[in-house]
C-alpha positions in Angstrom: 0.0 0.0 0.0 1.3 3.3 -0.8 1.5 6.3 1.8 0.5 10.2 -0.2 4.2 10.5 0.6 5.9 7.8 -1.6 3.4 8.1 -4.2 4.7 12.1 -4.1 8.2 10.9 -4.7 7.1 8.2 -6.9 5.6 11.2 -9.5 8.1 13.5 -8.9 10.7 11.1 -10.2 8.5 10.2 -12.9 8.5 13.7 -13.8 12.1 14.4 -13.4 13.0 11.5 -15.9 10.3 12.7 -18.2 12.0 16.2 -18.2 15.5 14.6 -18.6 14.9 13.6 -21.8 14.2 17.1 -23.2 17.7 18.7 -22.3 18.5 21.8 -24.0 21.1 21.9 -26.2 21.4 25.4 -27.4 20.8 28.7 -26.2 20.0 31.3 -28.9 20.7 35.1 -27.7 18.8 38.2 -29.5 19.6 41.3 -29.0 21.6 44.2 -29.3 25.4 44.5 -29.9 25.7 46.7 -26.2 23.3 44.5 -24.5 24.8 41.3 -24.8 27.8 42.6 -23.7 26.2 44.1 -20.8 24.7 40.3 -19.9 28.2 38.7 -20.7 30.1 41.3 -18.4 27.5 42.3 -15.4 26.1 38.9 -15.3 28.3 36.3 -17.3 26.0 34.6 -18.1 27.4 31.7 -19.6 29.1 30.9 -16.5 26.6 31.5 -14.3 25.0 28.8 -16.6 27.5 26.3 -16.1 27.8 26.1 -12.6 24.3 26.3 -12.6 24.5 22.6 -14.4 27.3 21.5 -12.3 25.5 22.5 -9.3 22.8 20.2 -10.6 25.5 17.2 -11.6 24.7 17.7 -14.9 27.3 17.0 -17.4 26.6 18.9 -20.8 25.3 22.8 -20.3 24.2 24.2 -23.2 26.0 25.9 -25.8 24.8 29.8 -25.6 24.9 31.3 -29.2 24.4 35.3 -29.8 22.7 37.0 -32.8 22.1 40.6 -33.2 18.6 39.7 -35.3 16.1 37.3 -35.7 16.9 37.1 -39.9 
């Protein structure tokens, strides 16, 4: 017989692994010339990233790709 609490965990795992199998890959940037710079710099963002995923043992982060337009 299951208790609410390992049927809980039971779906949240269920979840997780669901989730797991849509990783992202690739991270694609828009904007302006000054205000990607401004996120690289202020905020590095990419590296923020990164220990964001090793924080989570996660092996492959995503690859973070800039463009200045959506064309």
């Amino acid at each position: 017989m299951d208790t609410p609490v390992k049927s809980t965990r039971a779906g949240s795992l269920k979840l997780y692994h669901e989730l797991m199998a849509n990783k992202v890959g690739d991270i694609l940037l828009v904007s302006c010339p000054y205000d990607a710079f401004i996120m690289e710099e202020e905020g590095r963002l990419s590296t923020r990233i990164i220990n964001e995923y090793k924080g989570l043992n996660l092996s492959k982060p995503p690859r973070l790709t800039w463009v200045s337009s959506a064309s």
